[in-house]
Structures are given as structure tokens and as C-alpha cells.
C-alpha positions as CSV (number, residue, x, y, z in Angstrom):
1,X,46.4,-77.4,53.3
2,X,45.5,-79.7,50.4
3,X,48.7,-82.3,48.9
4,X,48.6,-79.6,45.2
5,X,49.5,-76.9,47.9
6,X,52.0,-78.7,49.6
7,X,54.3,-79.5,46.5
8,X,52.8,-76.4,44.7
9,X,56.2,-74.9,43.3
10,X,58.2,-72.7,45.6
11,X,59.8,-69.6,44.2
12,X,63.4,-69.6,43.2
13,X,66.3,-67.7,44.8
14,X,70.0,-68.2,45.3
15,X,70.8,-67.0,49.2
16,X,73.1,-64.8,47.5
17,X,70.2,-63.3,45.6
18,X,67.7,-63.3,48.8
19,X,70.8,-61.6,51.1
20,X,70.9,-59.3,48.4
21,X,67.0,-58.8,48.4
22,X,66.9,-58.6,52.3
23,X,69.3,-56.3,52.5
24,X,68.0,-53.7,49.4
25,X,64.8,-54.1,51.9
26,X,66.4,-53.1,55.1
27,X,68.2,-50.1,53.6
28,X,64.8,-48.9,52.0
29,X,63.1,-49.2,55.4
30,X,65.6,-47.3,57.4
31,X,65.6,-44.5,54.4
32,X,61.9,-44.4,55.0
33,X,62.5,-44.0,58.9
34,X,65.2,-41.4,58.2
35,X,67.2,-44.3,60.4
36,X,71.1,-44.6,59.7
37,X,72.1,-48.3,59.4
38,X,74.7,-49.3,62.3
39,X,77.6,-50.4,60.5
40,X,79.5,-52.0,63.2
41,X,79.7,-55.7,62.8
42,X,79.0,-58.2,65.4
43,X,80.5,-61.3,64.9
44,X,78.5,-63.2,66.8
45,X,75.0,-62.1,65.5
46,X,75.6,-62.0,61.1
47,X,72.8,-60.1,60.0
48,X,71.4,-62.8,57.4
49,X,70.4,-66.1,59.4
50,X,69.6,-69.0,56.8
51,X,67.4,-71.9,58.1
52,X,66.2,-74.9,56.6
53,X,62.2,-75.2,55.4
54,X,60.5,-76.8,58.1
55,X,56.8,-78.4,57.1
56,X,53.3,-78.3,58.3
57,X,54.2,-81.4,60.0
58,X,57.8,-81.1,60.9
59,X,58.9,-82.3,57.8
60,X,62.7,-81.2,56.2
61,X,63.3,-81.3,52.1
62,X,66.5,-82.6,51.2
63,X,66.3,-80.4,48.2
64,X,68.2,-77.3,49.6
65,X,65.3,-74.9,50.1
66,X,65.5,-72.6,52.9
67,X,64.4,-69.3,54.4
68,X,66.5,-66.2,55.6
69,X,65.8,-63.6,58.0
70,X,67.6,-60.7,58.0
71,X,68.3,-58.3,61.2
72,X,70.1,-54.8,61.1
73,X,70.1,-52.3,64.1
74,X,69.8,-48.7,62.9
75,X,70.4,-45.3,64.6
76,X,67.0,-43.2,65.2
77,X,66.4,-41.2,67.9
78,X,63.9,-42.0,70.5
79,X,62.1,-38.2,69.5
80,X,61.9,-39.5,65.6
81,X,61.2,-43.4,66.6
82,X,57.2,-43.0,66.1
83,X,57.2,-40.8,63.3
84,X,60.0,-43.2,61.3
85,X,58.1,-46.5,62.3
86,X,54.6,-45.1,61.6
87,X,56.4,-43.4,57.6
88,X,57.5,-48.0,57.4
89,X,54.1,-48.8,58.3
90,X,52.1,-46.2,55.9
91,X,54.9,-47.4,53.1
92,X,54.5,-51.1,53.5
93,X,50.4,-50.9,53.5
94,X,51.2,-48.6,50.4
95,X,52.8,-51.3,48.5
96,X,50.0,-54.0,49.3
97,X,51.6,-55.0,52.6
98,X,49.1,-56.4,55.4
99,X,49.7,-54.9,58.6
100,X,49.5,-57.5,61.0
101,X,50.6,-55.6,64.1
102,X,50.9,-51.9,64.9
103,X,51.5,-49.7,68.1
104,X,52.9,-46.7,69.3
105,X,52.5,-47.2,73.2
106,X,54.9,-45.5,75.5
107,X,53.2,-47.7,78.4
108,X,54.6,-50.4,76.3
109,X,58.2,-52.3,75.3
110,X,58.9,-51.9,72.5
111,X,56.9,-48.7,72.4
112,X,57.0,-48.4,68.8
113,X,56.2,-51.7,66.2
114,X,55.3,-53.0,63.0
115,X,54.7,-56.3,61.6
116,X,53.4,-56.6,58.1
117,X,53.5,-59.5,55.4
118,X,52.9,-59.4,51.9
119,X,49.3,-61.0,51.1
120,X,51.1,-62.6,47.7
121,X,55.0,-63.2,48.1
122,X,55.0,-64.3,51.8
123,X,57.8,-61.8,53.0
124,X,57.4,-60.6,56.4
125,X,58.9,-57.4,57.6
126,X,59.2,-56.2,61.2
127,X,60.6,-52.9,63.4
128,X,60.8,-51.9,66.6
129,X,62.6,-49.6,68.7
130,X,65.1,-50.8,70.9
131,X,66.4,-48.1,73.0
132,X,66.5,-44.9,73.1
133,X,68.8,-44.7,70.0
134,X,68.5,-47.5,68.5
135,X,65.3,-49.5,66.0
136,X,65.5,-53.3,64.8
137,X,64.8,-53.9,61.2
138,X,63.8,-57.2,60.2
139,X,62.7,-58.9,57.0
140,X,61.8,-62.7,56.4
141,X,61.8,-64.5,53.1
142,X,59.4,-67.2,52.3
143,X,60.5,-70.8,51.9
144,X,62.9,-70.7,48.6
145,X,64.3,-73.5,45.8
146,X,67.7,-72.5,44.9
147,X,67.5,-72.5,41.1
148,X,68.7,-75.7,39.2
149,X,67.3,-78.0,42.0
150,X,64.4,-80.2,41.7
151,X,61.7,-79.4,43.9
152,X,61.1,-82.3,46.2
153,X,57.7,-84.1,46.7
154,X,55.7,-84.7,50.0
């Protein structure tokens, strides 16, 4: 990575905005899988998880960027857990998505999985199955500048 990359400017996004984002993206995935999203809470495991921008090298801006990674557990059937993963993975490679990871193994755990990320805006999305009634949805922001800060220089 050359220094213009390193302080090339980083998109902008409240977290309120990128929870907001996350979860739009979640609820589109599981209508895709014909999944219904578990609407239990667990206290203990919030579904948006915000982490500071870590660096090539380790390094931490003081400048309030972060990513999140959202996780939901959704309701699908181990009978319609191939078919609803494989409808996520046709979608995402639809909308310019690269698949980085796909199988549908039954020798394997998880038997079903995707992983794709966006070849332009960086977000990463992820399923798998879980049980025999339950998939993990997962989508990953990029590192974002809250608006109104100043980007900070390495």
C-alpha cells in the first residue's frame, strides 16, 4: 500500500447510519433466504459490534473512525437452508458482489456458507447455517469517518 492510499479519504457514516445500513442488509438477506429474523434479544451478544480501525501496521486513528459488524440469527429450516443460502449467494454476485467462499457440503460444519465482499465499497457479508433451525447473517462495514471529523494523517 502506497502513503496516497493510506490517508486516501475514508467514507463517511454516523454508526447510527451504518447500524441502520447493516441492519436494512440483514433483513434483505433473510427475505432472500425466505429466513424469519429471531427476535429474541440476547443481552450479552448486541447484534451491532463497533470496533476501532486498526492499520496495516497496527496503527489506531484518534479521529473516531471505526468498523461495525453486524450478527442476527434467523429461523430456516435445515430442508430450505441450501436453497435460502445458495438464493444470498446468486443475489449478492447479482449485485457485483465477489464470492469469496461458497459450499454446500453435508460432510461439512457449517454445511451451508457464503462469504462475499463488494469489489468497490469494501462491505463483507457472510451466512451460514447453524443448526438445524437456525442461519447466522453477518455483514461488515469498511473502516468509516463519522461526518464532521477530520480525517487523520499517517
Amino acid at each position: 500500500m502506497s502513503d496516497s492510499e493510506i490517508n486516501d479519504p475514508l467514507p463517511r457514516m454516523s454508526k447510527k447510519k451504518a447500524e441502520e445500513w447493516a441492519k436494512h442488509w440483514i433483513e434483505s438477506m433473510a427475505r432472500t433466504a425466505g429466513a424469519e429474523i429471531r427476535t429474541e434479544t440476547e443481552p450479552d451478544a448486541p447484534a451491532a459490534k463497533f470496533t476501532d480501525c486498526v492499520g496495516e501496521n497496527n496503527e489506531i486513528a484518534d479521529d473516531g473512525r471505526f468498523t461495525l459488524r453486524y450478527d442476527v440469527h434467523a429461523y430456516l429450516a435445515r430442508n430450505r437452508q441450501t436453497e435460502g443460502i445458495r438464493a444470498i449467494r446468486d443475489t449478492l454476485k447479482a449485485k457485483g458482489f465477489e464470492i469469496q467462499g461458497y459450499r454446500s457440503d453435508p460432510t461439512m460444519n457449517p454445511v451451508n456458507l457464503v462469504d462475499a465482499k463488494h469489489p468497490n465499497d469494501h462491505q463483507f457479508v457472510s451466512v451460514e447455517d447453524l443448526n438445524d433451525e437456525l442461519i447466522l447473517l453477518t455483514v461488515s462495514t469498511p473502516c468509516l469517518l463519522p461526518p464532521g471529523a477530520k480525517q487523520q494523517q499517517f
